[in-house]
Each structure stands twice: as C-alpha cells, then as structure tokens.
N, C-alpha and C positions, 0 to 999 in steps of 0.2 A: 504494500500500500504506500510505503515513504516514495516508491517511484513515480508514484502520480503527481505528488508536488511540483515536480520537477515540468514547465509545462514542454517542453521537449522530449523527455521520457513521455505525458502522460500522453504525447498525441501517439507513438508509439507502443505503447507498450499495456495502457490499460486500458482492456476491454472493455470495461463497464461504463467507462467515460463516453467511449464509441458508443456504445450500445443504446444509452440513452441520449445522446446525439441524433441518431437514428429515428429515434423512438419520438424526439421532439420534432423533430423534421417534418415524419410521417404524420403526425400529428395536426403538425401547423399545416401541411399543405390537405392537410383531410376534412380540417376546418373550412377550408379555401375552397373544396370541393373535388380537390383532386386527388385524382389514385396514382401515385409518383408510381408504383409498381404497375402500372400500366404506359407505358410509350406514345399508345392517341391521347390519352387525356392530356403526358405532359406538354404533348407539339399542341395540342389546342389550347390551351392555358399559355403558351408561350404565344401563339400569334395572336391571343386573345389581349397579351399586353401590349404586344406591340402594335395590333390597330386599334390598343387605348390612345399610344404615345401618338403615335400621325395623326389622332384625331385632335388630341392635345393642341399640335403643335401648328395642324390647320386652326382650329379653334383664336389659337394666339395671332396668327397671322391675319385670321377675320377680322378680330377686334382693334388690328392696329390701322387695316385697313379701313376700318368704320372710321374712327378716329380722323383720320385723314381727309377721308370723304367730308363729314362734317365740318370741319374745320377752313376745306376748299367752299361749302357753304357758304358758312357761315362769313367767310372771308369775298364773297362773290356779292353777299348783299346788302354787305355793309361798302362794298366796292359800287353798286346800285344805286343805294341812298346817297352817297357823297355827292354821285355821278347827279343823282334826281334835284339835288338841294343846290347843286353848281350850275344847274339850268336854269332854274327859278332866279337868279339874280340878276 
C-alpha cells in the first residue's frame, strides 16, 4: 500500500486506484448516457459534441454579425436624419 503514495508508483503499480478510475469513468459517462463499452454510442456522443461546438461557434458568428448589421442601421439613419435636417435649412 506505501507504493500508492508515490503518484508514479501509484499510476503503475496499484490496481485498485485503476480500478476505481474505471469504475468513475464508466460511471460519469453512464450518467451522460453513454455505454463507453460500446464503440457506436462513443462515435455518437463524440460527433454529438462536436456538432454542439460548430453550432456554438456558428451561433457566435451570428451574433456578431447581428451586431454589425444593427449598428450599419443604426448608423444609416442617423446618417438620414442629419442628411433630412441639412435640407431643411
């Protein structure tokens, strides 16, 4: 048991460390919904996160483009009003 302290030894050498390792792994990903001992669930669970991330990262992209968008507005009709108030004199 003094070999487990060691964490060099303990990634080597004790099993019980592994084992509950394992044992939390399967756990957490069974919570998650997945059967790590099955291969389709991990490849779905895996492309499941990554068309989370591109939708994320479309997402981000939207919103900066909205941004933009409104601001070319907003900048257009306040560019209108000067233009309308510059007539009038």
């Amino acid at each position: 048991m003094d070999s487990c302290v060691d964490v060099a030894k303990a990634i080597s050498s004790c099993s019980y460390a592994e084992e509950a390792a394992n044992k939390a792994v399967k756990k957490t990903f069974a919570i998650l919904g997945v059967n790590i001992e099955n291969p389709k669930e991990v490849r779905d669970f895996q492309d499941s996160l990554r068309f989370s991330d591109k939708l994320r990262k479309t997402a981000e992209k939207g919103a900066v483009a909205f941004v933009i968008a409104v601001a070319g507005i907003a900048v257009a009709a306040l560019w209108q009003g000067i233009k309308m108030q510059l007539g009038r004199q």
